[in-house]
C-alpha positions, 0 to 999 in steps of 0.5 A: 563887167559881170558874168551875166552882162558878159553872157548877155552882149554875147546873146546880142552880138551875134544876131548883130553879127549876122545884120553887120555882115549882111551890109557887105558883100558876102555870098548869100550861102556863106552868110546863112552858114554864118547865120546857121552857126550864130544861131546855134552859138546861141541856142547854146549861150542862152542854154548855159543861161537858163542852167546857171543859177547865178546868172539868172538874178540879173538887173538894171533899173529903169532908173538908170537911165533918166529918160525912161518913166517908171520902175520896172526893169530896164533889162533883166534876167529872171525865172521866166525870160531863162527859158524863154532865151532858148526858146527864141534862139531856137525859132531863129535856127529853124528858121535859118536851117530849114527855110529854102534857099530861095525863100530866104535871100540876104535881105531876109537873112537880115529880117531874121536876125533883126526880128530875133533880136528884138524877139529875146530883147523883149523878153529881157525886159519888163518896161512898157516903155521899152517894149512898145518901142520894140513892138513898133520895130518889131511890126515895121520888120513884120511889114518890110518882108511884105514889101513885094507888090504881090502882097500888097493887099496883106500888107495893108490888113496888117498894117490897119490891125498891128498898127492899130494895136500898136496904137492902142499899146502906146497910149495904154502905156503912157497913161500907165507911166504917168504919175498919179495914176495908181489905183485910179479910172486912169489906169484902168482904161490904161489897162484895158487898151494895152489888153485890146492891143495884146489881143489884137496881136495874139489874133484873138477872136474878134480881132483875128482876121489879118492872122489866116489871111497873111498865112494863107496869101502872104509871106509864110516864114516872116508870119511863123516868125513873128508869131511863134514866139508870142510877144503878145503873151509876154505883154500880157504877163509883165504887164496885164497879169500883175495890174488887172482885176479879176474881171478883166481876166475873166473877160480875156479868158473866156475870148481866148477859150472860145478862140481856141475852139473857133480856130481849131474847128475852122482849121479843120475844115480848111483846103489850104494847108496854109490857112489851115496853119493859120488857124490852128496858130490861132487856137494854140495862142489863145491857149496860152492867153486863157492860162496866163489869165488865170489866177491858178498857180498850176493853170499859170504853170501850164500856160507857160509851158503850153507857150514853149510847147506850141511854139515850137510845135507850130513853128515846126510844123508850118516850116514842114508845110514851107518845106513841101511847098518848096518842092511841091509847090501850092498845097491843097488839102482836099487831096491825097498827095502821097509822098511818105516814101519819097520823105519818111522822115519830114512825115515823121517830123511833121506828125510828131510836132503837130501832136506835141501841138495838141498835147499828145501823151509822151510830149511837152504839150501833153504836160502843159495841157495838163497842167492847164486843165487841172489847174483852172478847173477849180478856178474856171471849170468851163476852162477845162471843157474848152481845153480838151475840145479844142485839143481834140479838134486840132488833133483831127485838123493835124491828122487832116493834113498829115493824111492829106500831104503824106499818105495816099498815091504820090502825085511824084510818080511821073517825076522820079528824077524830082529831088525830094529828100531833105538837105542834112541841115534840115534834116538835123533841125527838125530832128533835134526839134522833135527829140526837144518836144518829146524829151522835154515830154518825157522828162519834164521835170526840171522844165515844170518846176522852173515853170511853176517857179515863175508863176509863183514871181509873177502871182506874188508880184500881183498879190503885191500889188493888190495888197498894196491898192 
């Protein structure tokens, strides 16, 4: 076996670990220290991966396995899922870290490990075949962790939008795998409904309604979950970027610039931190869409990076708000709540990653927003506009809720005795967080060029296939 199918089943060992362990019973806090210690066993693994040159030219052919229509690779490791590895071992620490005990029992230590593991084995492949059955188990691990009867009405808008989505996703890729349709009305309409079924997953305006609603009345941790890595966004590379016309680009780009300003200025406006977190996922994901459909090898660039910062960004600053609700209980934003005395150092983390959000100098979005704007303004000024106001706006929604939850008079006073401090594991996670936003930011290089790397792969594999029509 060679050292990067070895690395490989190691990555994937260790979320199933945490599944197998689960099953028995074990003390509920020795099975999140178990999962605490797998997650950052594998942040690490994925780490020597992504930094190892040999190991990322790594691949198995569908042809392997007679079963599975078409040529793409089965499992593969290459310029773009090294980063992305990381990335989704990172989601999994936080959560497991950060998240209360009591919004986390054995039951969702179990979601969190399986919804990681179907999270990095999609992004080791480039199979339609293989991520719609992931996409499926996926959704169905999104919707068990709305099985509480209280949420009975958010699992029924998710289940008609991701279901549907789901859906069109399936047939999409069987149209896409069947033979003779290269270059023909068929894939064509193939393309356009795996487009829709990306959309819909991404919450891009006008099939965004289920994202603020399961954020705001729904279970907060299983939303940041499944939508922090952006599975949607990897369809829309592997699948969409290489095969669409420019016209169909063109069309996702504008629907995803628009949603970027729609869901940043309603996330200013908002009275529930919740929903507001909602929407401002919403403008952060169609930022990431408009760069990934742009044919711009810098504006592509960016749009990666701009994936990895606003997921950790957003992720980051959602756990905050479950971390203060944890203690605080329901937060409203049209009041100053006050208690930066009592949490410097939660204040901190949460300003610092809702700027990283919004690309603020000095921070990895910064880089990526950049690179977006300069990159598709030659291409798509109107791009370039949208950017920045959409920025500016989730700047001012992110300063909203930071005034509003820290600063003012504490709302604590008449309870002194209330612990309010974060635990040292949340404590060390959110600030290893922000030392990988603003480190990355301030050092970005090795990052940007393993971007733009991955951008050339993917724009070279669209000129092939253009050139081959």
């Amino acid at each position: 076996m060679s050292d990067a199918r070895l690395w490989l089943a190691g990555l994937v060992a260790l979320p199933v670990l945490v599944i197998g362990a689960s099953c028995f019973r074990v003390d509920v806090e020795r099975l999140r220290r178990l999962a605490v210690a797998s997650a950052v066993a594998m942040v690490l693994a994925a780490l020597v991966i992504a930094l190892s040159p040999p190991l990322r030219d790594f691949s198995i052919r569908t042809s392997a396995l007679t079963w599975i229509p078409g040529g793409e690779d089965l499992i593969r490791i290459d310029t773009l899922s090294s980063v992305l590895l990381p990335f989704a071992a990172g989601l999994w620490l936080l959560t497991v870290a950060v998240t209360p005990r009591a919004a986390l029992d054995r039951s969702g230590l179990r979601r969190t490990a399986l919804a990681t593991l179907l999270t990095l084995t999609s992004f080791l492949t480039e199979s339609g075949v293989v991520l719609l059955l992931l996409s499926v188990a996926s959704v169905w691990t999104f919707l068990s962790a709305l099985a509480d009867p209280a949420h009975r009405y958010q699992r029924r808008v998710v289940a008609v939008y991701l279901g549907a989505s789901t859906l069109l996703f399936a047939v999409g890729v069987a149209l896409l795998v069947s033979p003779g349709v290269q270059n023909t009305g068929i894939e064509t309409v193939a393309m356009w409904l795996i487009v829709v079924a990306a959309l819909v997953r991404k919450g891009i305006v006008p099939f965004h309604a289920w994202v603020p609603e399961v954020f705001d009345h729904g279970r907060l941790g299983p939303a940041i979950l499944f939508n922090a890595p952006q599975v949607g966004a990897y369809m829309t590379v592997v699948l969409i970027v290489p095969r669409a016309s420019p016209e169909m680009l063109r069309t996702i780009a504008l629907l995803a610039l628009g949603t970027a300003v729609y869901g940043a200025g309603l996330a200013l406006v908002q009275r529930s931190a919740r929903r507001a977190c909602g929407y401002l996922f919403m403008s952060q994901s169609a930022l990431v869409m408009a760069g990934l459909d742009c044919t711009s090898v810098t504006a592509l660039a960016g749009g990666l990076l701009v994936w990895l910062s606003a997921g950790l960004g957003f992720a980051g600053l959602a756990r905050c708000v479950l971390v203060l609700e944890a203690r605080r209980g329901r937060l409203d934003l049209t009041s100053y709540h006050g208690g930066y005395d009592r949490m410097p150092l939660l204040a901190i983390s949460f300003l610092a990653m809702g700027l990283a959000c919004t690309g603020f100098p000095g921070t990895l979005g910064f880089i990526g927003q950049e690179l977006l704007v300069d990159g598709a303004v030659d291409v798509f000024p109107v791009m370039g506009f949208a950017v920045v106001i959409a920025s500016a706006l989730t700047g001012l929604a992110v300063l909203r809720m930071y005034f509003s939850l820290f600063c003012g008079r504490s709302d604590l006073l008449a309870h002194p005795s209330l612990r309010l401090g974060l635990r040292p594991r949340e404590a060390w996670t959110f600030v290893a967080l922000v030392i990988a936003l603003i480190g990355l930011g301030l050092a970005p290089r090795p990052l940007v060029d393993s971007r733009f790397d991955a951008s050339d792969e993917i724009l070279g594999v669209r000129q092939e296939r253009v050139s081959g029509r």
